[in-house]
C-alpha positions as CSV (number, residue, x, y, z in Angstrom):
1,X,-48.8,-1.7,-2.2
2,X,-49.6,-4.6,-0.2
3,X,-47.3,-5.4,3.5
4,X,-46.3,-8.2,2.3
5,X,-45.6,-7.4,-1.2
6,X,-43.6,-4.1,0.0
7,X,-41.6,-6.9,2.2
8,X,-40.8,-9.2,-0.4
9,X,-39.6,-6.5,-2.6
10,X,-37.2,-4.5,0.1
11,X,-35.6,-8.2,0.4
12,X,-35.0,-8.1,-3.3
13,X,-33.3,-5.3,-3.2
14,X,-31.4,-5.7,-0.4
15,X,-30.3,-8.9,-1.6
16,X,-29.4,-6.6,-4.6
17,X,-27.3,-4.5,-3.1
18,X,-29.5,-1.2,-4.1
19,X,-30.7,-0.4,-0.8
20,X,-29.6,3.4,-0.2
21,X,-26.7,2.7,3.2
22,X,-29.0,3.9,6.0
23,X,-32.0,0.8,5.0
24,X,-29.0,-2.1,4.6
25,X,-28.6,-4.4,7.5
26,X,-25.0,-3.7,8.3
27,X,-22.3,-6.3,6.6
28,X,-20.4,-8.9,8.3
29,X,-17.3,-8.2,6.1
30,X,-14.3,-10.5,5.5
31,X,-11.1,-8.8,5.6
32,X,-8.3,-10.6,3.5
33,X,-4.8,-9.3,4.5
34,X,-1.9,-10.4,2.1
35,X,1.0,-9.6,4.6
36,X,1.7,-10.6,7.8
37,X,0.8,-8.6,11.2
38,X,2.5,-5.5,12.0
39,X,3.3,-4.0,8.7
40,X,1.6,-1.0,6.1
41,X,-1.3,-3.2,4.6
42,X,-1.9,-5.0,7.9
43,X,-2.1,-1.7,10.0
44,X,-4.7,-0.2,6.7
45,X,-6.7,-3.5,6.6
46,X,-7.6,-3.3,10.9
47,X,-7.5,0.5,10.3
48,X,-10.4,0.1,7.3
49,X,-12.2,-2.3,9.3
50,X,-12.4,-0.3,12.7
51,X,-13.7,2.9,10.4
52,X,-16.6,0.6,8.5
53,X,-17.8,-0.6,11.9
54,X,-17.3,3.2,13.5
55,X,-19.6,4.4,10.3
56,X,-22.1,1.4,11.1
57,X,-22.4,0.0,7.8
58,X,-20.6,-3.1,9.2
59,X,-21.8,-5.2,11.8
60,X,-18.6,-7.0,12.0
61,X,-15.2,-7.5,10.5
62,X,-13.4,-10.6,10.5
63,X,-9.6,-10.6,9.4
64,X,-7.5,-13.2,7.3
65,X,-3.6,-12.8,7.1
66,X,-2.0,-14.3,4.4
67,X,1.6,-12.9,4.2
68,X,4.2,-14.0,1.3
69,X,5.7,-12.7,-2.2
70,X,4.7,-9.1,-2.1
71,X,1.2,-10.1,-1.4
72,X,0.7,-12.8,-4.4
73,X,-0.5,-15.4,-1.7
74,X,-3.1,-13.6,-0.3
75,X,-4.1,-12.4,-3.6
76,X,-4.4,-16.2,-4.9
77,X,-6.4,-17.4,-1.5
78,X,-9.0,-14.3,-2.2
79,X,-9.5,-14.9,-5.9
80,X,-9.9,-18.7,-5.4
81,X,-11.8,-18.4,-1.9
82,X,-14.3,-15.6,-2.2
83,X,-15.7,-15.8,-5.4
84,X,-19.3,-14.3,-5.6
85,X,-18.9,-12.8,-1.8
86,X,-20.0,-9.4,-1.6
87,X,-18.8,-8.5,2.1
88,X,-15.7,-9.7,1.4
89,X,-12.2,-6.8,0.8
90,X,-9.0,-7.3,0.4
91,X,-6.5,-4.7,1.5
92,X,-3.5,-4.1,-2.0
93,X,-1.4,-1.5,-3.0
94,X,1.5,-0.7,-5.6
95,X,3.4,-3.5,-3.7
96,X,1.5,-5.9,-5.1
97,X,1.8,-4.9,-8.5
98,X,5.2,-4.6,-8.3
99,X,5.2,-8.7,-6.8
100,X,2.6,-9.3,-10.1
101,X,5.4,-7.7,-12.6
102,X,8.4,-9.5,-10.7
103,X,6.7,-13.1,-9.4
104,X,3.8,-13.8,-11.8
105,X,1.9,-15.3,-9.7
106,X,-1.0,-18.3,-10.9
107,X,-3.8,-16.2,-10.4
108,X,-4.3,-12.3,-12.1
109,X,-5.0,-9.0,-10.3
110,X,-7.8,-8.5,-13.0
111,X,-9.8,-11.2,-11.8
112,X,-10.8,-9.3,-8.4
113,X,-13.2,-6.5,-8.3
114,X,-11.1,-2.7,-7.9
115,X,-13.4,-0.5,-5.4
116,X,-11.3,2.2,-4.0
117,X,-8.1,3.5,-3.2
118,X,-7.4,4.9,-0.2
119,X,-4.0,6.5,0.8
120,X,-1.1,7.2,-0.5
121,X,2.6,7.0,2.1
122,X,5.6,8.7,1.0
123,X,8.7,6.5,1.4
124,X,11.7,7.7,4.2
125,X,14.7,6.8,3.4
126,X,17.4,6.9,6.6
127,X,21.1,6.3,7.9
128,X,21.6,3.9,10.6
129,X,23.3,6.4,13.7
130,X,26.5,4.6,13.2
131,X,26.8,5.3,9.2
132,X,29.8,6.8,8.2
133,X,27.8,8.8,5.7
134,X,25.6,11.8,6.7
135,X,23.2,12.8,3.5
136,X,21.9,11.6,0.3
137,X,24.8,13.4,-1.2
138,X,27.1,11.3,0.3
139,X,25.0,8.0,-0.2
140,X,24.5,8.9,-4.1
141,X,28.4,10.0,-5.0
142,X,29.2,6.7,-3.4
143,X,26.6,4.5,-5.3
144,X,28.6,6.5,-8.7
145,X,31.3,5.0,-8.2
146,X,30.2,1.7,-7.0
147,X,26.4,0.5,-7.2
148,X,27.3,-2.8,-5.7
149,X,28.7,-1.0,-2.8
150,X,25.5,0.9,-1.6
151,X,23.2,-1.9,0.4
152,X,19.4,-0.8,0.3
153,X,17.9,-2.5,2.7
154,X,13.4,-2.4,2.3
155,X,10.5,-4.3,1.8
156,X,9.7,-6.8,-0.8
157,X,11.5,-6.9,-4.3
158,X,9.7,-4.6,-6.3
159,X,8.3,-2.3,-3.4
160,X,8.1,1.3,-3.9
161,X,11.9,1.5,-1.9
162,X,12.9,-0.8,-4.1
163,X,11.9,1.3,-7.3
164,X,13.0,4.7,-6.0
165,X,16.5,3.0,-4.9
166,X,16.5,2.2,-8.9
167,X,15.4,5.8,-10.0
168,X,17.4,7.3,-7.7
169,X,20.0,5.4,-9.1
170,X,19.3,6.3,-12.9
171,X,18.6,9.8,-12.8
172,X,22.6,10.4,-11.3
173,X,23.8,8.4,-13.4
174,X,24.7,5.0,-12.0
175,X,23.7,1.6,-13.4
176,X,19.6,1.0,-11.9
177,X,20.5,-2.8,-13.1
178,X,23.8,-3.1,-10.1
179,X,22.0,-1.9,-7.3
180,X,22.7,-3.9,-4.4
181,X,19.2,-4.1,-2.8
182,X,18.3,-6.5,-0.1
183,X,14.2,-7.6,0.5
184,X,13.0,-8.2,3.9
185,X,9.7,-10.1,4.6
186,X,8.6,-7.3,7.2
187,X,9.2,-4.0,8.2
188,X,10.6,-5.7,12.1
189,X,13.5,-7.1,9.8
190,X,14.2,-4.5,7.8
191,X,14.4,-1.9,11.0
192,X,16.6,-4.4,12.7
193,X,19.0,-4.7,10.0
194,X,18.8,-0.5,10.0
195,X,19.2,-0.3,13.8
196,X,22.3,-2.6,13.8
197,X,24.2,-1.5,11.1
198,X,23.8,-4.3,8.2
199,X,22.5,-2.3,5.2
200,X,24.0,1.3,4.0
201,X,20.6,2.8,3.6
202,X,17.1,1.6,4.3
203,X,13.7,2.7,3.3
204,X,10.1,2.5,4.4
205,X,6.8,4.1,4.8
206,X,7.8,7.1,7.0
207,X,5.5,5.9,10.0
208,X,7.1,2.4,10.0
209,X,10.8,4.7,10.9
210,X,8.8,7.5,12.8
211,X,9.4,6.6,16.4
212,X,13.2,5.5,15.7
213,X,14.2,8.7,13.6
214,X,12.2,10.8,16.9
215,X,14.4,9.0,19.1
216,X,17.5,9.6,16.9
217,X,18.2,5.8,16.3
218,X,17.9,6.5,12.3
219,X,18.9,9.9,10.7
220,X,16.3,10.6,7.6
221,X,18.0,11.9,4.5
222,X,15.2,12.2,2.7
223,X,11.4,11.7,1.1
224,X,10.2,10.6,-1.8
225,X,6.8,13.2,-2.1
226,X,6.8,16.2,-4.4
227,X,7.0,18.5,-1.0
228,X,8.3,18.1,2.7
229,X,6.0,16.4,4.8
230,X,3.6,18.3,7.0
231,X,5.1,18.9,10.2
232,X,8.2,16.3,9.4
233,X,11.7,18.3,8.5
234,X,13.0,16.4,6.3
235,X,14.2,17.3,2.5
236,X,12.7,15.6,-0.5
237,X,14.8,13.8,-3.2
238,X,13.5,16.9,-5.6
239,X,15.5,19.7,-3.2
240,X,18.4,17.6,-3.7
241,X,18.2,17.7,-7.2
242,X,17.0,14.0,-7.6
243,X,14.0,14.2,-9.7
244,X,12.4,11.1,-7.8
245,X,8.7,11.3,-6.6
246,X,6.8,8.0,-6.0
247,X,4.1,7.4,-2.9
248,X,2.9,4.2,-1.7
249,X,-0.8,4.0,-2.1
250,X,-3.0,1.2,-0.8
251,X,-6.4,0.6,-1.9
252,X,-9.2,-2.4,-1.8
253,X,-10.2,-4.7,-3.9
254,X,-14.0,-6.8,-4.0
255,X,-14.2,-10.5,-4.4
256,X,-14.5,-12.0,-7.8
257,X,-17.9,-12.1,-10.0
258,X,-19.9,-9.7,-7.9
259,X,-22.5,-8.0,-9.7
260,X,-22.4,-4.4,-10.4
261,X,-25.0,-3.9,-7.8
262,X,-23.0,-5.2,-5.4
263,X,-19.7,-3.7,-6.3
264,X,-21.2,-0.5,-5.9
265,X,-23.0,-1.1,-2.6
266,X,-19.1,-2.3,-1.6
267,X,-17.9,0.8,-2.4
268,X,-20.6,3.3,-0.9
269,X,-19.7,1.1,2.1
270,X,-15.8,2.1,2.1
271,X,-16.8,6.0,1.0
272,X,-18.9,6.3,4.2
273,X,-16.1,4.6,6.4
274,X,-13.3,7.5,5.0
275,X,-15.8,10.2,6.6
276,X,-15.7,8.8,10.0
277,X,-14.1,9.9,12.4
278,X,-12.1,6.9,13.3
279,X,-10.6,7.0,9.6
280,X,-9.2,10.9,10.3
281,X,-7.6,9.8,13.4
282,X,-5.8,7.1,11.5
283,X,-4.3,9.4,8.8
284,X,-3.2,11.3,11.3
285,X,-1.6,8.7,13.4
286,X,0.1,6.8,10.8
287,X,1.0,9.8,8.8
288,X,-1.3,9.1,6.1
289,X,-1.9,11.1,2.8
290,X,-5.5,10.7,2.4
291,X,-5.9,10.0,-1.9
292,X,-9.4,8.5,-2.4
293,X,-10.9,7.6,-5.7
294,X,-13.2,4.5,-6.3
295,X,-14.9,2.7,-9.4
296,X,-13.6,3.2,-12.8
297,X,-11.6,5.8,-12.2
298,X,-9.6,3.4,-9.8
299,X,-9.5,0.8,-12.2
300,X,-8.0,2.7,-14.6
301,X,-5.4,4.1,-12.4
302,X,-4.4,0.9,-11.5
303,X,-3.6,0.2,-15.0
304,X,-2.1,3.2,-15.8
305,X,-0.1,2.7,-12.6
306,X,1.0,-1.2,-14.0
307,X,2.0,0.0,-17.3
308,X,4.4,2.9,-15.5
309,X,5.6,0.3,-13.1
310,X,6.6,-2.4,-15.4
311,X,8.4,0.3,-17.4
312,X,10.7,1.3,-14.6
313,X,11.3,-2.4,-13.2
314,X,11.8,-3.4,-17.0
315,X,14.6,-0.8,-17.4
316,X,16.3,-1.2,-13.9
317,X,16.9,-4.8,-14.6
318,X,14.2,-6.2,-12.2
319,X,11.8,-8.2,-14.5
């Protein structure tokens, strides 16, 4: 084959996406946030970014917050602003389905791209030091007799606290529908209202608590994964004979009306950025459960995971 016809068709395929990693000019990828700074997503978007440029297949990564309704903001600036990009990501989770089923927002989930998902964080749920109750026992045979009583304080209406407050709340028996639960726009608001007092109960990601519970400012009560956290000593909702498990994932998402191609040169991207280093250190930081799949397997999960969702909110009065 001729130089110059061997040049012209590398470019093709590059342009294609089909180039195996290790021949692709690294990507300058666009990194859509839909929450504010500080919290789970924004911490797994700079985390994401920091392990595609660690596995060189990105040459830089650019970040765009865009906080509000569980996500549904971001999520309408990606689908109507990236169309056709294939470096850009944006960082989603079951939060924002739980905003889809509870805000329905203008634009639809559906018209993104699914890549990958890529953790999974168990909620926490704690006391505030000054709490005149000491377990979950004592929370649940209070939210018995009175739902209304019991103030959950979390994360957005229709986050994963906010659906474990309701099964926790139907599997003993109490009305899912009364729960008294109270939405913060952050996790800084939702630990401030902990750490002075103003909710009976609050729940998170267990690394957005972690340095408060160390410090004895919260007590944890309990978690919401199938077994105790490694190297964390604190009972799950099952030992206490709530049968509650639900985890937190978070995953990415590609721009709308790439080509397959692209989509899958998107994804091999993300795949070589979990093996990095940089990546292990940050499940192991932020207490991560590492709980990748990608392509259609991901897509159908997501659906699957919809369908469950809208079940729960549906019968705990939320939708």
């Amino acid at each position: 084959m001729r130089r110059d016809t061997f040049l012209k068709s590398l470019a093709a395929l590059a342009a294609a996406g089909a180039l195996p990693l290790s021949a692709r000019a690294a990507a300058n990828v666009k990194m859509m946030i839909p929450a504010n700074p500080g919290g789970g997503w924004d911490t797994t978007g700079r985390a994401l970014g920091k392990a595609l440029s660690d596995a060189k297949v990105a040459d830089t990564v650019t970040y765009d917050n865009k906080g509000g309704a569980a996500g549904a903001l971001g999520l309408a600036q990606f689908v109507n602003g990236s169309k056709g990009d294939a470096n850009a990501l944006m960082v989603m989770g079951s939060v924002m389905l739980g905003g889809i089923i509870t805000g329905k927002p203008p634009v639809k989930l559906e018209q993104a791209t699914p890549i990958a998902r890529l953790t999974t964080e168990y909620n926490v749920f704690v006391l505030p030091t000054n709490s005149p109750f000491k377990t979950m026992k004592d929370v649940v045979e209070q939210l018995k007799k009175d739902p209304g009583s019991v103030k959950w304080g979390g994360g957005s209406r229709g986050s994963t606290e906010h659906i474990a407050a309701a099964m926790i709340a139907q599997k003993v028996g109490a009305d899912p529908s009364k729960i008294n639960y109270v939405a913060f726009r952050g996790g800084g608001e939702a630990t401030a209202a902990i750490l002075g007092g103003n909710v009976t109960i609050g729940g998170s990601g267990y690394s957005e608590f972690a340095e408060y519970i160390a410090a004895g400012k919260m007590k944890a009560i309990a978690v919401t994964s199938a077994q105790r956290l490694p190297g964390i000593n604190v009972p799950t909702l099952k030992e206490q004979g709530i049968d509650v498990e639900i985890g937190n994932w978070r995953g990415v998402y590609g721009a709308p009306g790439i080509s397959a191609e692209q989509r899958k040169a998107l994804t091999d991207m993300v795949l070589a950025a979990m093996k990095s280093p940089s990546w292990a250190e940050s499940l192991k930081k932020n207490d991560w459960t590492p709980a990748v799949i990608s392509g259609e397997a991901f897509a159908k999960f997501v659906d699957d995971d919809f369908a469950s969702l809208r079940a729960i909110m549906t019968k705990s009065g939320m939708v």
